[in-house]
PATORSE-220322 format. One record per residue: x, y, z of N, C-alpha, C in turn. Coordinates in steps of 0.05 Angstrom, whole numbers, plus 5000, padded with zeros to 4 digits. Layout:
PATORSE-220322
    nu    nv    nw   cau   cav   caw    cu    cv    cw
     X     Y     Z     X     Y     Z     X     Y     Z
...
//
This chain:
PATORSE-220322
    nu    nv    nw   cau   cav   caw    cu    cv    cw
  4384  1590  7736  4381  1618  7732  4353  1626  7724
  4344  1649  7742  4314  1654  7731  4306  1662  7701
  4338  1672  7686  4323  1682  7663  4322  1661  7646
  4332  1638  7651  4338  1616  7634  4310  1601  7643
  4292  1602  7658  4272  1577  7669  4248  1588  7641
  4231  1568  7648  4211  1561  7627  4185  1565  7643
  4169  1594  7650  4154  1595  7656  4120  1582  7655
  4107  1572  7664  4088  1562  7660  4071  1579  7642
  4066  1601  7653  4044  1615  7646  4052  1631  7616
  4076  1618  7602  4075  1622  7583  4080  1600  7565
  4074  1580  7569  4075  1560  7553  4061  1553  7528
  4037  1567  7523  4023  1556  7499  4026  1595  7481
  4038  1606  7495  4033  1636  7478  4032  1634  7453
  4043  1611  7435  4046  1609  7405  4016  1604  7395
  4004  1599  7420  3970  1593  7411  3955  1619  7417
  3967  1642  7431  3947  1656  7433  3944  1680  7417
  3917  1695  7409  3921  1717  7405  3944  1737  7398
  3947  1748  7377  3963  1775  7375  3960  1795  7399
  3936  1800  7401  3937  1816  7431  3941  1806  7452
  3933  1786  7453  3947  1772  7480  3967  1764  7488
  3988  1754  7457  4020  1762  7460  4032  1781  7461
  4018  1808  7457  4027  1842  7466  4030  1846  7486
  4005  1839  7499  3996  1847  7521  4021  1832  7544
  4027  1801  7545  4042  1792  7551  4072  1810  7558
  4078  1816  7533  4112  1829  7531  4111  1849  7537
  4084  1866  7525  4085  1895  7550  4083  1895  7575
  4069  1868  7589  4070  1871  7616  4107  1862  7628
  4117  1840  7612  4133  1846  7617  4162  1865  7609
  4153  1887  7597  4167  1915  7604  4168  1927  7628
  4146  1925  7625  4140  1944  7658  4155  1925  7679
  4155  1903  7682  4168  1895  7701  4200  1896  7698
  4217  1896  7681  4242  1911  7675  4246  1934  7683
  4220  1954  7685  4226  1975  7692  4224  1980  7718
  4215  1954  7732  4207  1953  7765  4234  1943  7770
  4241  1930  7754  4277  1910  7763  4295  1931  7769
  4287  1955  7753  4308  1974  7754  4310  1992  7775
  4280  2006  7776  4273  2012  7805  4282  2004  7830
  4279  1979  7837  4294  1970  7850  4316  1967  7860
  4329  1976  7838  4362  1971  7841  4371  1999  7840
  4348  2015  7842  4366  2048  7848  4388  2060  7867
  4384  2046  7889  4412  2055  7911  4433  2035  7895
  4432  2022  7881  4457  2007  7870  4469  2017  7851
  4452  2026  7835  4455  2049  7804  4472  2077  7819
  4462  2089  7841  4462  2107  7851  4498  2104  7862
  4499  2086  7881  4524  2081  7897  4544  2074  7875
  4542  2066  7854  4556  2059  7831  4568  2079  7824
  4551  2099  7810  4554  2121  7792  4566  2142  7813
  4560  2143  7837  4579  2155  7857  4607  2143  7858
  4615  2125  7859  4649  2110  7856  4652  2119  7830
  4638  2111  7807  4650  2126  7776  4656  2149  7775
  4649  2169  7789  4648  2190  7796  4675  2207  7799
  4684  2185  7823  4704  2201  7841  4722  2190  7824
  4725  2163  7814  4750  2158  7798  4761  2172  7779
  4735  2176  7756  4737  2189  7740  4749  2220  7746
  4742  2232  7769  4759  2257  7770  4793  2254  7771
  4797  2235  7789  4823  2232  7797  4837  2231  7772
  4836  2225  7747  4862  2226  7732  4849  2222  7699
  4857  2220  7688  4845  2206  7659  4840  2185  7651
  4827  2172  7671  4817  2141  7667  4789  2143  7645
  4789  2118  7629  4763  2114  7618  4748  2091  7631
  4731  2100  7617  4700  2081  7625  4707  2057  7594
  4703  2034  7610  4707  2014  7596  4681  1993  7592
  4679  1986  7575  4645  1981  7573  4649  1948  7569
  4641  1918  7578  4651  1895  7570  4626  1871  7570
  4615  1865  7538  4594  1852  7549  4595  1824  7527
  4578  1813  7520  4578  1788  7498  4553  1788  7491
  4545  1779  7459  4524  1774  7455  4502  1804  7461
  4467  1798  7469  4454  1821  7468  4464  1842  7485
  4479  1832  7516  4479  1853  7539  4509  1867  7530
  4530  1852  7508  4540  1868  7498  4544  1880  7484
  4517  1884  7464  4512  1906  7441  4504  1931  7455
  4485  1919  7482  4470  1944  7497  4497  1956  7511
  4516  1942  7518  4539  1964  7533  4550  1984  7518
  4556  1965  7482  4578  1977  7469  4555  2010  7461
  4529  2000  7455  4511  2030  7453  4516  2049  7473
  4510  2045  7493  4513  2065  7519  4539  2080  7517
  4555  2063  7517  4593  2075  7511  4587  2097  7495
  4580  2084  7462  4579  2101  7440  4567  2126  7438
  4552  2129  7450  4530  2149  7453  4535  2178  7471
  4564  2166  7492  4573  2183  7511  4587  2209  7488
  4600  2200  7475  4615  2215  7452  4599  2253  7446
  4576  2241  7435  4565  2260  7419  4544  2275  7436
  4534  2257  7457  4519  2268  7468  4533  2291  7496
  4549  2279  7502  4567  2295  7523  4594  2298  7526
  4611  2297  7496  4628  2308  7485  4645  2294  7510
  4644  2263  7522  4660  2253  7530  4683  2236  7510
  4713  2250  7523  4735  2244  7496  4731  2212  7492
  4739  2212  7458  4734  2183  7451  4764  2163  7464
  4787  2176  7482  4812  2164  7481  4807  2159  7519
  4777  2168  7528  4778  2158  7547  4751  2140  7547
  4741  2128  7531  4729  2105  7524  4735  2076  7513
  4724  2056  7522  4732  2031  7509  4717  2018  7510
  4707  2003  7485  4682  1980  7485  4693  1960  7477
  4690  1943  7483  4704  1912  7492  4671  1888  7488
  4672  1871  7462  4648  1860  7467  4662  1840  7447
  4652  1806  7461  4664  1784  7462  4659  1779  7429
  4688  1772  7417  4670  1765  7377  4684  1795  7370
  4680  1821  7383  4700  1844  7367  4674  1862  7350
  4683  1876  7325  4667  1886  7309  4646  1876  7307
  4642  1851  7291  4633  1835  7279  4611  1830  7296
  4617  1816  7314  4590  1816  7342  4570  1824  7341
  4573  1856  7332  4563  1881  7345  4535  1876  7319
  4535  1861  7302  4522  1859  7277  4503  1830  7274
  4529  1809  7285  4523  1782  7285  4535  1763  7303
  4527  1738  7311  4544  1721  7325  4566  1714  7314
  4585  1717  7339  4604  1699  7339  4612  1678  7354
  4607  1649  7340  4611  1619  7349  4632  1622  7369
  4622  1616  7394  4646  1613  7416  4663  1639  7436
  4655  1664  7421  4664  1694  7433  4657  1687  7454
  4637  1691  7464  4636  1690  7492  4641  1669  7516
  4649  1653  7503  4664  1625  7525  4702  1632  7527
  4704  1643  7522  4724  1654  7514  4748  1667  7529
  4745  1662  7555  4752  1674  7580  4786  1678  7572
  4805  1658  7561  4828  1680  7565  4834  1698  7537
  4822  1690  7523  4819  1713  7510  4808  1743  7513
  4787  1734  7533  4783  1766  7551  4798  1782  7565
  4826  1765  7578  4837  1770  7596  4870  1784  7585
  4869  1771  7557  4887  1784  7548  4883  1807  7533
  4860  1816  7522  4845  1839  7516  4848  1854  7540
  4837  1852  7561  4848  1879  7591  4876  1874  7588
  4887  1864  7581  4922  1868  7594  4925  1892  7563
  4923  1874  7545  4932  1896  7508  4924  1917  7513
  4901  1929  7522  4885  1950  7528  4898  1966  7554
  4916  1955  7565  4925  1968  7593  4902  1979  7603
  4878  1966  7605  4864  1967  7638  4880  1971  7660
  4873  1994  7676  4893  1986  7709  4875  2017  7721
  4884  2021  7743  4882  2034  7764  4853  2059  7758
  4876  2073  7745  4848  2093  7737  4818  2087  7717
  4818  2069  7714  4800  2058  7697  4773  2053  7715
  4749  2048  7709  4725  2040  7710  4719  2022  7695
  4712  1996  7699  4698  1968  7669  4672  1962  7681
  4657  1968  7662  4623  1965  7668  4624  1931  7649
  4613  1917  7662  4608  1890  7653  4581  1888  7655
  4571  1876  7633  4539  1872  7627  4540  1840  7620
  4522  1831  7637  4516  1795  7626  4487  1785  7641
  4463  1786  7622  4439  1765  7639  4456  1751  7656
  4463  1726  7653  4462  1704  7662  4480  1705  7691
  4503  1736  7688  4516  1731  7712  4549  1722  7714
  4544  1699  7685  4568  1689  7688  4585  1677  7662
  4581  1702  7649  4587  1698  7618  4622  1701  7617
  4638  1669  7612  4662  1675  7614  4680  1690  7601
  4667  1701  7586  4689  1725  7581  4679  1763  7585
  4661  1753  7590  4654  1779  7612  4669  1781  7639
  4665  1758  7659  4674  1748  7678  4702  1753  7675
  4710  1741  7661  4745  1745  7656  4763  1772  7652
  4735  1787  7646  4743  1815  7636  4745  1835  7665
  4726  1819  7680  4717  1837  7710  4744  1831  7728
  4750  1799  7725  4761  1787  7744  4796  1809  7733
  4796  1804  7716  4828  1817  7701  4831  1852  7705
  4814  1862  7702  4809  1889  7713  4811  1897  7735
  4797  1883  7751  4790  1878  7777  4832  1875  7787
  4835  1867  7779  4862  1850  7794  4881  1874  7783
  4884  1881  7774  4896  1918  7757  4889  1929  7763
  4869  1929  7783  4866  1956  7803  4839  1973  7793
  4826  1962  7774  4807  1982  7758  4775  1973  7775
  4768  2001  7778  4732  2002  7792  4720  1980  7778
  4709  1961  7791  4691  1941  7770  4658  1938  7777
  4645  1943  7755  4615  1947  7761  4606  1925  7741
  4588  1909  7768  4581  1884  7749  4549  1891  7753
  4530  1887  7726  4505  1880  7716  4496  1856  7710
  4475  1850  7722  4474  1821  7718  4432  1820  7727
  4422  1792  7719  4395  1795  7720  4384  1762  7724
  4414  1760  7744  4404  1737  7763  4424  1747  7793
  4409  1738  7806  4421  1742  7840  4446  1717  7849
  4458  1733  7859  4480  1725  7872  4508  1700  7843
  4505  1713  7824  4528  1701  7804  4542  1719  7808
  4574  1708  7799  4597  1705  7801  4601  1737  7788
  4593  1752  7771  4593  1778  7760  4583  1791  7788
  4562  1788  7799  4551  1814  7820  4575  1796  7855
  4575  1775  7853  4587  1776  7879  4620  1791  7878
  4642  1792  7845  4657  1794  7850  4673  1818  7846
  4644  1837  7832  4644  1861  7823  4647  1882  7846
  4661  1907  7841  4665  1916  7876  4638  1932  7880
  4610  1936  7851  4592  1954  7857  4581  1937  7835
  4561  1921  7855  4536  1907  7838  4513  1912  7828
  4505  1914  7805  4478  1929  7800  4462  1893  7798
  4440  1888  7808  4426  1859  7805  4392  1870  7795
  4386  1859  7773  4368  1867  7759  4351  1838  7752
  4330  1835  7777  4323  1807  7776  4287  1815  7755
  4301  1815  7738  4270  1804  7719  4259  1779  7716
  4271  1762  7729  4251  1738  7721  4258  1718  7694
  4241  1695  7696  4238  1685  7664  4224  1705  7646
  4230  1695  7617  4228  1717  7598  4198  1701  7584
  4180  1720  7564  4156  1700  7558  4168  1683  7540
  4186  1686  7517  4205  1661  7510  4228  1664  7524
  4229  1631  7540  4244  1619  7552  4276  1633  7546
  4294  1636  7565  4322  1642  7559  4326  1661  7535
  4306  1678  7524  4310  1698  7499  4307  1727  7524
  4340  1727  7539  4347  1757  7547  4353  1784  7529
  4337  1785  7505  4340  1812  7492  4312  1822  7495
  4296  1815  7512  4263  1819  7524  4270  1828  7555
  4263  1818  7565  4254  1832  7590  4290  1844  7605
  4303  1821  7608  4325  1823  7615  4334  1852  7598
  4345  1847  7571  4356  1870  7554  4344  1901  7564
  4318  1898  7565  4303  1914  7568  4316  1932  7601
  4313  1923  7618  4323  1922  7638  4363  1935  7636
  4377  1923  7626  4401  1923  7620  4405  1954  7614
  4384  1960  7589  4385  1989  7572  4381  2010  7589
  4354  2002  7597  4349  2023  7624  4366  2029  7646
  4382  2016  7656  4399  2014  7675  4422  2033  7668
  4438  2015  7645  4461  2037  7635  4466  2066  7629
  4424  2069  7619  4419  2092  7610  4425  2114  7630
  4422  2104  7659  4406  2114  7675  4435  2116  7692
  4463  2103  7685  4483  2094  7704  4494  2122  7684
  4507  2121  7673  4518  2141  7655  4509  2164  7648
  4482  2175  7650  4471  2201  7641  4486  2211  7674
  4475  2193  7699  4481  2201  7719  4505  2209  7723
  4525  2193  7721  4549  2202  7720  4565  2240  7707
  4545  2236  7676  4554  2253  7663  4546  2280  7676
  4523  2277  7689  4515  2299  7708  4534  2303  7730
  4536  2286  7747  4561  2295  7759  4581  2307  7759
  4589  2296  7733  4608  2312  7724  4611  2340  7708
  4591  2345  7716  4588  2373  7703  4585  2377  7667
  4569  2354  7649  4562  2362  7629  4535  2356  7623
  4523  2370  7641  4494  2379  7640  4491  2413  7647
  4477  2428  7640  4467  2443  7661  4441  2463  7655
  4427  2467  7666  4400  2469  7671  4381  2451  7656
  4394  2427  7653  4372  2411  7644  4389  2404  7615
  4403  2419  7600  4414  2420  7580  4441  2400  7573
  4443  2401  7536  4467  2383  7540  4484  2406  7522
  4500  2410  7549  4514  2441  7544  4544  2431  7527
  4545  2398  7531  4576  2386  7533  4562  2377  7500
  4548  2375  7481  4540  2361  7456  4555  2366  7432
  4564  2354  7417  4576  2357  7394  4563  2364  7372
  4563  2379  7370  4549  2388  7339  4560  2379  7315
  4555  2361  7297  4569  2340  7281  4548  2336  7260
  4516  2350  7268  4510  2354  7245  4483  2375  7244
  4466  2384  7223  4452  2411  7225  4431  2407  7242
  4427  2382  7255  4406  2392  7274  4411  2394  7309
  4441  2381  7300  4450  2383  7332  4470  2420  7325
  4476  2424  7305  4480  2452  7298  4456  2470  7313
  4432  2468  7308  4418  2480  7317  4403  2480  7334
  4406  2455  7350  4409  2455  7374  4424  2472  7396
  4444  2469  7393  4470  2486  7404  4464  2512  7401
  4450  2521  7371  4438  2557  7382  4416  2551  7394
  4396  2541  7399  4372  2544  7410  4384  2544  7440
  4404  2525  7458  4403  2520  7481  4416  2544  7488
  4439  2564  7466  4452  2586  7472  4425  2610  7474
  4410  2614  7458  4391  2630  7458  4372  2637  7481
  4362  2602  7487  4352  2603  7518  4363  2609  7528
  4392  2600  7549  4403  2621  7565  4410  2640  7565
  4424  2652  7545  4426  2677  7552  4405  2697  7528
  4391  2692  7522  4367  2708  7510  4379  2727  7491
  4406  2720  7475  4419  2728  7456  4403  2720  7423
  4397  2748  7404  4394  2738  7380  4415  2715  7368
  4404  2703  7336  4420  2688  7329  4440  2696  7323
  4456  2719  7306  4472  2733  7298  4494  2729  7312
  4483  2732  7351  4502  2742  7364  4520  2707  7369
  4486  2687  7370  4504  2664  7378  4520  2654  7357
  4514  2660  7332  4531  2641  7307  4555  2646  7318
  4560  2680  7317  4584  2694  7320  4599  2671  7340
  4586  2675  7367  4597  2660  7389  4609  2634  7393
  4592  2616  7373  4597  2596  7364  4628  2586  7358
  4617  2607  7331  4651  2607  7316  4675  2613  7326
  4664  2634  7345  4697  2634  7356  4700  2625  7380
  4682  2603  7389  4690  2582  7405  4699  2561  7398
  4699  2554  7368  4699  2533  7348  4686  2509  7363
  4654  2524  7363  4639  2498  7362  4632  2499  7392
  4642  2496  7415  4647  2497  7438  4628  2514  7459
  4601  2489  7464  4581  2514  7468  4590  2525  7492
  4595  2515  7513  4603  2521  7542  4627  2546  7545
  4642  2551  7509  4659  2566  7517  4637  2594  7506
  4624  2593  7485  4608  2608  7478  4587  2616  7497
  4580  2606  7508  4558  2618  7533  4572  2636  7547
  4596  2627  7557  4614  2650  7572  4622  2681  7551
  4634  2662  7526  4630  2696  7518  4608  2712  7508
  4583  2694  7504  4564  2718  7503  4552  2731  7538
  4567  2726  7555  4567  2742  7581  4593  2760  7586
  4604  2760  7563  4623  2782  7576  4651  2769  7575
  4657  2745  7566  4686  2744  7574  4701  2741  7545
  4731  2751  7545  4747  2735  7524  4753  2714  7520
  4760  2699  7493  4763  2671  7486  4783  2660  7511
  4808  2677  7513  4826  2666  7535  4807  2665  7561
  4793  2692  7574  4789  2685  7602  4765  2662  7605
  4759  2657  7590  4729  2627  7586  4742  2610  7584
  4762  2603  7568  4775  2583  7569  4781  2576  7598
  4795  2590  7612  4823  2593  7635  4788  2588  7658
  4769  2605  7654  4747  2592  7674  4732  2566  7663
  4738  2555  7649  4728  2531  7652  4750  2499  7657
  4778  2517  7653  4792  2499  7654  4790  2498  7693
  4795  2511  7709  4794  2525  7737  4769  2513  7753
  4750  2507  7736  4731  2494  7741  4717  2474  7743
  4745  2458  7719  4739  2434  7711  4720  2425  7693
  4720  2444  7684  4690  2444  7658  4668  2447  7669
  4661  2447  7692  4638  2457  7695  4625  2487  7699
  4601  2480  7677  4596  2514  7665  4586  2528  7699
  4569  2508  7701  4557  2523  7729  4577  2538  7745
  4594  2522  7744  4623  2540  7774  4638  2560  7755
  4630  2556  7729  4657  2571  7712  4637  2607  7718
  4615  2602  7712  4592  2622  7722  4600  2639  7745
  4589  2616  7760  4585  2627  7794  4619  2638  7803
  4638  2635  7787  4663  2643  7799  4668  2672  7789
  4661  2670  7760  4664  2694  7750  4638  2724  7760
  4619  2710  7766  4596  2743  7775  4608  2757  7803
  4620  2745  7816  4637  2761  7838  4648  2791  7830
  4667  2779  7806  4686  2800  7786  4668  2819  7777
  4650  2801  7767  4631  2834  7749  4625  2853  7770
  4613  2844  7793  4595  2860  7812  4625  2882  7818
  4647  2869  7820  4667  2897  7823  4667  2912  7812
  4669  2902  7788  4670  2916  7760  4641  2943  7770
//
């Protein structure tokens, strides 16, 4: 495996320079960020199948990694929450070792294959589901076990991986392959590889969330306000669009309880019920909940 080889040209780095060991690891960033590049029609064709599943019914996104590439999955998961008010009962992070992991090793978690496998069955993985699997190496057995068991329940399986052609990207139905190379220390994938990993997910899931309609004009219209500066966030993004004092947005706020997407609608004119009933009609998306309702006014 490439991330595991022992590059020449970094063999004596413990002798060189502080800047010249910088210089080293920043160059290889940039090339993580070229691994990723690369792999854009894969990111892309991915997050298009997450897509469509995710509409069809109330499946979650299931996140399944070991070790570094599974702290970077269980982040990505976590982060969907607050940032785009995706429900926490259609999420699952799954990382080999459990809690504990997420902090420190655990001896043996990730060799661990039927214990992965009975984790997708407890968890009822199946049909409507999506499992994003993250592993350098490709073939981390209880990653693997997690894809292969999902996979067999009917669930979308997206394998990440940052060697070519292992058992995660051949068996995965939407391969993302993120070939960075050896790392400047040997087999230490929380460098270039990780690096690579973060960017990817980042980039797999913002996408998605766009799709699905909790973005819009650039904004995170879907955000939880959970504390005073994402509070005030939520008026500033109300303010920009509709060019409402604060007064009017607190108001709006409140009797959206919190709910900026329902508040944008009523500071254009609608009642708590008819915002509701257009965004449900819409599927939450503010854009269509919009564009359906200015027909009506123009009658009006």
């Amino acid at each position: 495996m490439d991330t595991e080889h022992r590059s020449p040209r970094y063999s004596a780095i413990d002798l060189w320079s502080p800047a010249d060991i910088l210089e080293a690891m920043i160059e290889g960033q940039f090339a993580a960020v070229a691994a990723v590049h690369m792999a854009r029609p894969a990111i892309e064709r991915a997050a298009l199948a997450i897509e469509t599943r995710l509409q069809q019914g109330g499946g979650r996104l299931v996140y399944v990694g070991a070790g570094t590439s599974g702290r970077l999955a269980v982040q990505d998961g976590a982060e969907l929450t607050p940032t785009f008010s995706w429900p926490e009962q259609r999420l699952l992070l799954l990382i080999a070792g459990g809690e504990k992991a997420l902090t420190q090793a655990v001896e043996g978690a990730e060799d661990d294959g039927a214990a992965a496998a009975r984790l997708i069955r407890q968890k009822g993985v199946g049909v409507e589901d999506v499992l994003i699997a993250v592993a350098a190496s490709g073939s981390t057995p209880f990653t693997l076990a997690c894809l292969r068991d999902a996979k067999a329940q009917g669930a979308l399986t997206i394998g990440i991986a940052n060697n070519r052609d292992r058992p995660l990207l051949t068996e995965a139905e939407f391969p993302i392959c993120l070939e960075t190379g050896a790392e400047p220390i040997a087999g230490s994938t929380r460098m270039k590889a990780g690096t690579a990993q973060r960017i990817a997910l980042n980039l797999l899931s913002s996408l998605v969330m766009i799709r699905l309609g909790r973005v819009y004009q650039g904004l995170m219209v879907d955000l939880q306000a959970v504390n005073r500066k994402l509070v005030r966030r939520s008026e500033e993004i109300l303010s920009h669009l509709t060019g409402a004092d604060s007064a009017a947005v607190r108001d709006a706020l409140a009797r959206a309880n919190g709910n900026l997407k329902l508040a944008l609608l009523l500071l254009g004119g609608c009642d708590v019920d008819e915002a509701a009933l257009l965004l449900d009609r819409a599927g939450g998306r503010l854009r269509a909940a919009i564009e359906t309702r200015r027909p009506a006014k123009k009658r009006e």
